[in-house]
C-alpha positions in Angstrom: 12.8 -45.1 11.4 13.0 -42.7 8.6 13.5 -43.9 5.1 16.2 -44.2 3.1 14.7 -41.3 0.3 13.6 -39.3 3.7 17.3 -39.6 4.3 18.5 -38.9 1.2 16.6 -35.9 0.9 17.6 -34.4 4.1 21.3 -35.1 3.4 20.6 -33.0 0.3 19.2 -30.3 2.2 22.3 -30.4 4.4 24.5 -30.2 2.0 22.9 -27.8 0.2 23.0 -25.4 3.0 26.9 -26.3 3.7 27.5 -25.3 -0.1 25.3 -22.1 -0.1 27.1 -20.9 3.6 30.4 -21.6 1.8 30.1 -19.7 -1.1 28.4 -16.3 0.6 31.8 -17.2 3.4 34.2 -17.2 0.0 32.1 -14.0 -2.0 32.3 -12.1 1.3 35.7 -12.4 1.0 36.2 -12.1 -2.8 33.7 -9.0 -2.0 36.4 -7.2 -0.7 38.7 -5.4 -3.3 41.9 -5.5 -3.4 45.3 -3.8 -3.7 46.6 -2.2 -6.8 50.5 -2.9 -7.1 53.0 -0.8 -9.6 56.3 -1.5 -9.3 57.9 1.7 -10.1 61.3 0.8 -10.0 63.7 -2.6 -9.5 67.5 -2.7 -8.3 70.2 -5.0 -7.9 72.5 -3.5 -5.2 76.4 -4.2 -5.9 77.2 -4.2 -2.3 74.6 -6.8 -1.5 75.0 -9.4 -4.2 72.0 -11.3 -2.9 69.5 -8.8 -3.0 67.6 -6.2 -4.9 65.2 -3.2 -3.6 61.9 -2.5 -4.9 60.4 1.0 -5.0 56.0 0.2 -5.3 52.6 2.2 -5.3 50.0 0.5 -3.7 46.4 1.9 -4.2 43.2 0.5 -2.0 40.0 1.4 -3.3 37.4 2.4 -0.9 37.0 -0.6 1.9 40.0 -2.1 -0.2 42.4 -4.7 2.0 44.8 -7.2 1.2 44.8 -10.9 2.8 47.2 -11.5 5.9 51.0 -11.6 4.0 54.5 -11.7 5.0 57.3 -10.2 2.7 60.3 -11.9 3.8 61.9 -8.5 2.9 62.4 -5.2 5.0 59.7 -3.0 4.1 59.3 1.1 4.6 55.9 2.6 4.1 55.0 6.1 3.5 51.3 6.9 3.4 50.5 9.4 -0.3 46.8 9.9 0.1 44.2 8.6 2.4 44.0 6.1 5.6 45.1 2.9 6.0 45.1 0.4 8.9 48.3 -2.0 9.2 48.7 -4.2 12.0 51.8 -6.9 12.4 50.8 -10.0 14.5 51.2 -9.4 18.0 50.9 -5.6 17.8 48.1 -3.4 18.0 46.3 -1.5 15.0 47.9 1.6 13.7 45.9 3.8 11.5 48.0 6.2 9.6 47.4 9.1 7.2 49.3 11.5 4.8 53.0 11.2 5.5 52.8 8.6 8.2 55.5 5.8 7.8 55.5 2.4 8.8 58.1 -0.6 9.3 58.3 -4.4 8.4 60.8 -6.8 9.6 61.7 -9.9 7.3 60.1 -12.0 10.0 56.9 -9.8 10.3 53.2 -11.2 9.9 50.9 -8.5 8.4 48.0 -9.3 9.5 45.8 -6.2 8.4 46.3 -3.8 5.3 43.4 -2.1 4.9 41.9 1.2 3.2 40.2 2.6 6.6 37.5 5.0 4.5 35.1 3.1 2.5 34.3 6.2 0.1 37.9 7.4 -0.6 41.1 5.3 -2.1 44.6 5.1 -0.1 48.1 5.2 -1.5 50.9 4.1 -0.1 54.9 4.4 -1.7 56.5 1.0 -0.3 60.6 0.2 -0.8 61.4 -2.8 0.1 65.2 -4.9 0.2 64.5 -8.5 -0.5 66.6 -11.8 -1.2 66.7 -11.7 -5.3 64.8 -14.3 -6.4 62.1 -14.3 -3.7 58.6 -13.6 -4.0 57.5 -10.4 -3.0 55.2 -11.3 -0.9 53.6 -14.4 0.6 50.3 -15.5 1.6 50.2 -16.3 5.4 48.5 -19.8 4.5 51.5 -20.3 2.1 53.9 -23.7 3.3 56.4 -22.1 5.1 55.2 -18.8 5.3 54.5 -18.6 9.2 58.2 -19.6 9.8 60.5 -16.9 11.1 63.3 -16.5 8.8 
């Protein structure tokens, strides 16, 4: 039987190893940049008392992505410069260049935004019509944000 400082010891080791696999797991991810938001322009619409529409840039740096989201908005893309990868869950990967264009529902799950080129930035021009008072966007982890609305 081992004893107890043998024990000790080992569960040291253990959970030293847990700790060390758990930080490299969170700097992979904090490796990763992210996206650059401007909002360029923001609009109560008359007709629609409850909402407002937001005109954004959003810039990726090389190998730059942004954590799976959901908007709870309508949301038109239009690609500027670059390639980007965007994927809604249960559809397939779409990467898009220069003038391509791409469509969220309210009830969407983006589940990939990414720069594609790891040497060159992306830039997108978003608009997007959201319930005033909302947050633009939500993490997919968020309470209630994998509810369809």
């Amino acid at each position: 039987m081992k004893s107890a400082s043998t024990r000790i010891a080992a569960w040291t080791a253990l959970t030293g190893l847990v700790a060390a696999a758990a930080s490299l797991a969170g700097d992979a991810v904090s490796a990763t940049p992210s996206a650059a938001v401007t909002t360029l322009m923001q609009q109560d619409f008359a007709d629609l008392p409850d909402r407002e529409g937001l005109l954004l840039t959003v810039e990726y740096p090389p190998g730059g992505a942004s954590l799976p989201h959901r908007h709870d908005a309508d949301v038109m893309v239009y690609v500027l410069e670059g390639q980007v990868i965007m994927q809604l869950a249960g559809q397939p990967a779409r990467t898009l260049g220069p003038g391509g264009t791409f469509f969220e529902g309210a009830a969407d799950l983006h589940v990939r935004s990414a720069n594609a080129s790891a040497s060159a930035p992306a830039k997108l021009l978003v608009f997007m019509v959201k319930q005033r008072g909302r947050p633009v966007s939500l993490p997919v982890a968020a309470p209630g944000a994998t509810e369809r609305r």
